[in-house]
N, C-alpha and C positions, 0 to 999 in steps of 0.2 A: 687509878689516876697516875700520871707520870708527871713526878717531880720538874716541870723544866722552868724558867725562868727567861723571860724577854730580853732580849739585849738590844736594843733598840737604837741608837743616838746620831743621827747625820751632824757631818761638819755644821749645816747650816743650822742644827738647832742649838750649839756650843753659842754662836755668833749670836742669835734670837735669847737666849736668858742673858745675856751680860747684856744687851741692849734693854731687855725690861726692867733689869737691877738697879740702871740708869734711870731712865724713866719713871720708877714709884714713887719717887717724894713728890712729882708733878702732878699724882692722879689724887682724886678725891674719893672713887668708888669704882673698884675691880669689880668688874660682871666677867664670873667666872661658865662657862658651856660646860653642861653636861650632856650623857648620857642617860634618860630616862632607863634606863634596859638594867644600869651598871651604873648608880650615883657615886659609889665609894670607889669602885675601881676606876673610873672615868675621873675622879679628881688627883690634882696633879701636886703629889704632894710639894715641890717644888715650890706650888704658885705660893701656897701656905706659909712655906721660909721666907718668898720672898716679898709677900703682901704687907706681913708684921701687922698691925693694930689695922689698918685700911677695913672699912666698912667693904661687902661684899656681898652681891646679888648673885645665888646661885640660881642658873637655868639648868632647869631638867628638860632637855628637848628631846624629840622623839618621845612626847606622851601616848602619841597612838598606838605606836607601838609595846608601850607597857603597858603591864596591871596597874589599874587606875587604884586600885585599893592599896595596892604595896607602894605606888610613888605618895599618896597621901601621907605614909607613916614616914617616907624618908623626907618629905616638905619637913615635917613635924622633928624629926632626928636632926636634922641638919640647922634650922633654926634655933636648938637649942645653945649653937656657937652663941658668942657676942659679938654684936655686928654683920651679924646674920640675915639675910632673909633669900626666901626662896619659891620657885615659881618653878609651874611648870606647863609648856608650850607646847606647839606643831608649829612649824614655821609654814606650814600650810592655811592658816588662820593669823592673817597680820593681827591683827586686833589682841591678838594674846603676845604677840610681839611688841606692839607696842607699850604694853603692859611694863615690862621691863626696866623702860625710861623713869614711867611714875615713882616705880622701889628707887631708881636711884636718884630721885628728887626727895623722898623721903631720908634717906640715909645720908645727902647733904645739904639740908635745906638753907642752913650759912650761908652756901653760896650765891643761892636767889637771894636772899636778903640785901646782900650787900652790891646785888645786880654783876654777878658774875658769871661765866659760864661754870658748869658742873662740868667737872672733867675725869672723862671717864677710860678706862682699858680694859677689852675685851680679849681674856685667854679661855684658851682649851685645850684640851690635846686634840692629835688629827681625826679628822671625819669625825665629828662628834656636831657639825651645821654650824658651827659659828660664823662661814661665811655669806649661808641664805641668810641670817639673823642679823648682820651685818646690812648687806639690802636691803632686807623689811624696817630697818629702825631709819636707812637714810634715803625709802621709797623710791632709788634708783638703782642701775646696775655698777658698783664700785667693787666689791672684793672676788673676785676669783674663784667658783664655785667646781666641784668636782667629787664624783667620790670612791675617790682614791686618797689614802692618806696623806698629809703635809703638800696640802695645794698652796697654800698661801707658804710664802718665802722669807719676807720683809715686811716691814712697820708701816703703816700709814695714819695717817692723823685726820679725819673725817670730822668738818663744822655741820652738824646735824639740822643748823638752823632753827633749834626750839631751845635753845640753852643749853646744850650738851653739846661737848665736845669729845667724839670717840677714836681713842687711837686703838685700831687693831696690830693683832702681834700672832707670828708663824704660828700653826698648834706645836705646840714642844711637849714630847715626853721625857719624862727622865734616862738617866742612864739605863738603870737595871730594876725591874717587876718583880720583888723581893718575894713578895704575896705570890705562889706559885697557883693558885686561885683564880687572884684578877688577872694575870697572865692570859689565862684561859678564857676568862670572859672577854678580855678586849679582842682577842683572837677570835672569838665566837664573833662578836659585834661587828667585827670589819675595823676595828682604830687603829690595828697593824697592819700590815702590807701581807696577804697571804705566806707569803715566802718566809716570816717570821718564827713561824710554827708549823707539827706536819698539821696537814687537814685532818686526816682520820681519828690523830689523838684529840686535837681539840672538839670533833662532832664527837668523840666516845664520851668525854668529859663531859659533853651539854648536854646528849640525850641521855646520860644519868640522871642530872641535876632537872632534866624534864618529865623522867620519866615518875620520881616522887614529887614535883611539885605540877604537872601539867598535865600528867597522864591522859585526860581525856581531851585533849586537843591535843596529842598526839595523834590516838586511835581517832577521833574527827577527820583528822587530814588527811591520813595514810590507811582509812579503811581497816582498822586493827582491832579484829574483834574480843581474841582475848590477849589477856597482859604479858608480854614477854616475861620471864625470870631474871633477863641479863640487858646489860648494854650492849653487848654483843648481838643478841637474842633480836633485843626493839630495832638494832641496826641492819640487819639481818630481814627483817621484817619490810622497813621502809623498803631497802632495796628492791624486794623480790615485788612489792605493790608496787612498784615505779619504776620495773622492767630492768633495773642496773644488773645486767645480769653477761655473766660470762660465759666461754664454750663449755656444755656439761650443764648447763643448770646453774652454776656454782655463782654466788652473788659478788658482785664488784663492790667492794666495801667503799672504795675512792668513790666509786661516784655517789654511791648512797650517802658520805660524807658529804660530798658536794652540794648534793642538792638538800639534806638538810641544812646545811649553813648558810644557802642563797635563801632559802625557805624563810628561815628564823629573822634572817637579816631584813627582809623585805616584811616582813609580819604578815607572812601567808599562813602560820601557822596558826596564828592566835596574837593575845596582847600578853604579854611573857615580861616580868622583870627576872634577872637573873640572880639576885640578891637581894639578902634580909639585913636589916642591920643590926639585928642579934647576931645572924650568924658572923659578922662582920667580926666582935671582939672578941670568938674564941680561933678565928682563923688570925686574927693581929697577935693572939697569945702563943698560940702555934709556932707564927715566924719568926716571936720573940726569942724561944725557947731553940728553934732552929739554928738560929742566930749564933745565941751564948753556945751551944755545943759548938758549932765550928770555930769559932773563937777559941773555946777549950784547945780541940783539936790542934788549931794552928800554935796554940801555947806550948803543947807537949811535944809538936813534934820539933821547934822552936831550943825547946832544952833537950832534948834529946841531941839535937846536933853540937848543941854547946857540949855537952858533957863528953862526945866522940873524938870533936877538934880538941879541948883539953886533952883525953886521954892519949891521942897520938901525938900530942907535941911533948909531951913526956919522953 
């Protein structure tokens, strides 16, 4: 796996968090979009700093697309927060859409009481559907749909007309993907702009992490009858069953990359989440540990220069 880290941040999403920073004392329950594929990587730790105590509806959308067994365990992970709850949809079924409202009638219910609207704001990071979900909850066409990352630009404030009031907000990611992990996964998922990452390193990365936890909806898809050894191996594999092939025989790794990452993304291959949330604490221990050494690092080389510029002012 290759170390790299996302650097991600346009002007306009600098502009989109100081406008939300604004905005949270006025909301009552943040309905936070995720990614069913990628629940931990897909949340924005930002929204977290800037939510504070706020009750929060997490959407895992794109259920179809995942294992329906591993998104169970992360409803259940995630709920463990306070002021938690969690759901998970297809914005292809309004009805599981509409779901969404009732959590956050439950998580303000003050507000019907005293005959107020609930007010609500809807984040996520890009291409993650918050803006089909956005349509489905106000049954007309209002946000901007696309999927290509950071379609939505600016703030809008939508009267839902059933007691909720929803302002949506750009998907904003953070500055820097510290986790070199979720890096990869949102790069597998489409949340970044291809140009982010190369292709090839991020398909080597997933059909690893596929080929021990999916294997046989692998070989299902790409007619693979026995088990590669390598990632290189299964890569190698898909290519030549799917004709990616250069002059000599010799396989086009780019496109075999290509077309498993169209593959995965569309859930042609199977229903695939790409993370556990075990494996989640010892990859946060990792980055923690990563962390303190470069810090070390920057401390020594830090005195090392002091001790130089002394010695030569002497």
């Amino acid at each position: 796996m290759v170390n790299n880290t996302i650097q991600w941040f346009p002007g306009h999403m600098h502009k989109a968090r100081k406008e939300i920073e604004d905005a949270i004392p006025q909301v009552d329950v943040i309905i936070e979009v995720l990614d069913a594929r990628i629940p931990f990587s897909s949340e924005n730790p930002m929204i977290a700093e800037l939510r504070g105590e706020k009750p929060v509806v997490k959407v895992l959308n794109k259920r179809d697309l995942a294992d329906p067994e591993m998104t169970q365990l992360w409803i259940e992970h995630l709920e463990k927060e306070q002021g938690v709850k969690a759901i998970a949809i297809t914005t292809q079924n309004n009805s599981e859409v509409q779901q969404i409202l009732e959590l956050c009638r439950k998580l303000a219910p003050h507000r019907e009481e005293i005959g107020k609207n609930i007010r609500t704001m809807i984040m996520g990071i890009p291409n993650v559907g918050k803006s089909t979900i956005i349509n489905g909850l106000a049954g007309r066409m209002i946000a901007q749909t696309g999927n290509q990352p950071a379609v939505t630009r600016r703030q809008q404030r939508i009267n839902l007309q059933n007691g909720i009031v929803l302002s949506d907000t750009p998907g904003i990611l953070w500055p820097k993907v510290a986790n070199p992990h979720s890096g990869f996964r949102l790069a597998a998922t489409g949340a970044v702009k291809d140009t982010a990452m190369e292709y090839d390193e991020v398909a080597f990365y997933t059909v690893e992490y596929l080929a021990a936890e999916y294997a046989d909806l692998l070989k299902a898809r790409y007619q693979i009858e026995e088990d590669p050894q390598s990632d290189i191996e299964w890569m190698e594999e898909i290519g030549r069953k799917r004709g990616a092939l250069r002059s000599g025989g010799r396989i086009d790794l780019h496109k075999a990359s290509e077309i498993l990452l169209h593959e995965l993304r569309s859930g042609t291959i199977g229903a695939i989440t790409l993370e556990k949330p075990e494996m989640i604490t010892q990859e946060l221990i990792d980055v923690e540990k990563e962390e303190a050494r470069k810090a070390e690092e920057k401390a020594k080389r830090k005195e090392e220069r002091r001790k130089r510029y002394l010695k030569n002012k002497r």
